[in-house]
C-alpha positions, 0 to 999 in steps of 0.5 A: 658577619663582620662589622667593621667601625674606624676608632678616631675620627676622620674628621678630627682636629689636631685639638680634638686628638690632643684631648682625645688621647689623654681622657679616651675616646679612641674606641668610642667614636660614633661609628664605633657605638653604632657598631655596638647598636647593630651587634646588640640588634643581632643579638636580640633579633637575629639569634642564630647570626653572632656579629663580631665586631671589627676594630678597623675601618675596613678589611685590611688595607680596602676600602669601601662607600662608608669611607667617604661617608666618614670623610663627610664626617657621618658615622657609618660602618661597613658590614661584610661576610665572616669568611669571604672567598677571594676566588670569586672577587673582583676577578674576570669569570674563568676557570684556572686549573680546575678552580672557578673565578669570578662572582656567579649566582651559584657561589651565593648562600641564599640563607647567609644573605637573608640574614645579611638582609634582615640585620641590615633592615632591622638595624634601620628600622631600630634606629628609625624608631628610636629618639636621636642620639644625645648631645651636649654629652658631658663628664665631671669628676676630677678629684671626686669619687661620684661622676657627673654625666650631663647632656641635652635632651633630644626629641621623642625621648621618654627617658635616657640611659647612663652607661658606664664600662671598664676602659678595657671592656669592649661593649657597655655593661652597666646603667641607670636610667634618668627620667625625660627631663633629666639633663644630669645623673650623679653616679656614686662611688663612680670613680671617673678615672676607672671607667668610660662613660654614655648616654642613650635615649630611649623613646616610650615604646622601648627603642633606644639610640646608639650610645654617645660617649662625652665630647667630640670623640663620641658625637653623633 
C-alpha cells in the first residue's frame, strides 16, 4: 500500500518558501507528518500490511479529490494499491486480443481491500481519539549547542512528546515527553543545525496526534 503526501505546500507564500528553503520543512508539511501517522498505524495495527510512503502528491503525473483539499489548505494524503493494474482503469469493458479491460468485480482482491478498509478506519479512529495536533510550534537555538522546542497547548493533551531526527532521516527517531502544561522542552547538547524538530500531543489513554514540524511549514 502507498501512501502518497506532497512536500511543500500548496498553500504557501512566496515568504513562507523563502524561510522554508533555508531552515527545511520541504519534507515536513502536514500532509507529510500525517503520512507518517498512518504508517505508524499500520505498523502497529495492521502487521501484515507494510506501508510505504510516497514523496509526491499523487502517481506521477494524476491527480485525485485530496488536491483540492490541499488547495484548501487541508492536510490530506492519498492512499492507493502498491501494484496497480492498468488493464482494468479507467477503460471501456472489452476484451482485446484475449486481455480483459475494464474494472469488474472478478478483478477485485477481497482480502487486500479489507485491509485497505481497516487501515483507513483505524487511522481515523486514531486520530479521533487523540488531542488536536500543537500549534505555536517553535525552535530556538542558533549559536547554542541545546535546542529550545516551544509550542501551544491544545485541549485534551495530558502530555506532549518532543521529536527530533536526522535531516536526512525519513521517520521520527528520538523523543522526550513533557508533562500537560509544558509549553517549552530544552533539549541538551541538541545541536539545531543537526536535526529537524516536533511536536506531538498525547491524550490520557496513550493516542497521540500527528507530529508538527516548527512554523509554517509543518502546520496543521
Amino acid at each position: 500500500m502507498r501512501v502518497f503526501s506532497e512536500g511543500t505546500k500548496t498553500v504557501e507564500t512566496p515568504e513562507q518558501a523563502d524561510r522554508r528553503r533555508y531552515n527545511g520543512g520541504e519534507v515536513d508539511s502536514s500532509s507529510r507528518n500525517l503520512a507518517r501517522f498512518i504508517d505508524g498505524i499500520a505498523d502497529r495495527y495492521l502487521a501484515s500490511f507494510k506501508v510505504e510512503m510516497i514523496y509526491r502528491t499523487d502517481r506521477y503525473g494524476r491527480g485525485g479529490d485530496q488536491v483540492e483539499m490541499l488547495k484548501a489548505g487541508f492536510p490530506a494524503v492519498r492512499i492507493s494499491e502498491g501494484a496497480e493494474n492498468y488493464d482494468r482503469q479507467h477503460q471501456d469493458l472489452r476484451v482485446e486480443n484475449g486481455i480483459h479491460y475494464g474494472d469488474t468485480i472478478d478483478g477485485v482482491d477481497f482480502d487486500y481491500l479489507g485491509q485497505v478498509a481497516r487501515l483507513n478506519i483505524v487511522s481515523m479512529a486514531a486520530l479521533a481519539a487523540a488531542p488536536a495536533a500543537p500549534t505555536g510550534v517553535d525552535i530556538e537555538g542558533a549559536l547554542k549547542s541545546d535546542t529550545t522546542v516551544k509550542w501551544n497547548t491544545v485541549p485534551g493533551a495530558a502530555s506532549y512528546r518532543v521529536w527530533w531526527r536526522s535531516t536526512t532521516a525519513p521517520q521520527w527517531t528520538y523523543s522526550r515527553t513533557a508533562t500537560a502544561n509544558a509549553t517549552s522542552l530544552v533539549l541538551k547538547d541538541v545541536v539545531i543545525d543537526d536535526w529537524f524538530f516536533g511536536v506531538s500531543a498525547i491524550s490520557a489513554d496513550g493516542y497521540e496526534s500527528p507530529v508538527v514540524f516548527p512554523g509554517a511549514p509543518g502546520a496543521f
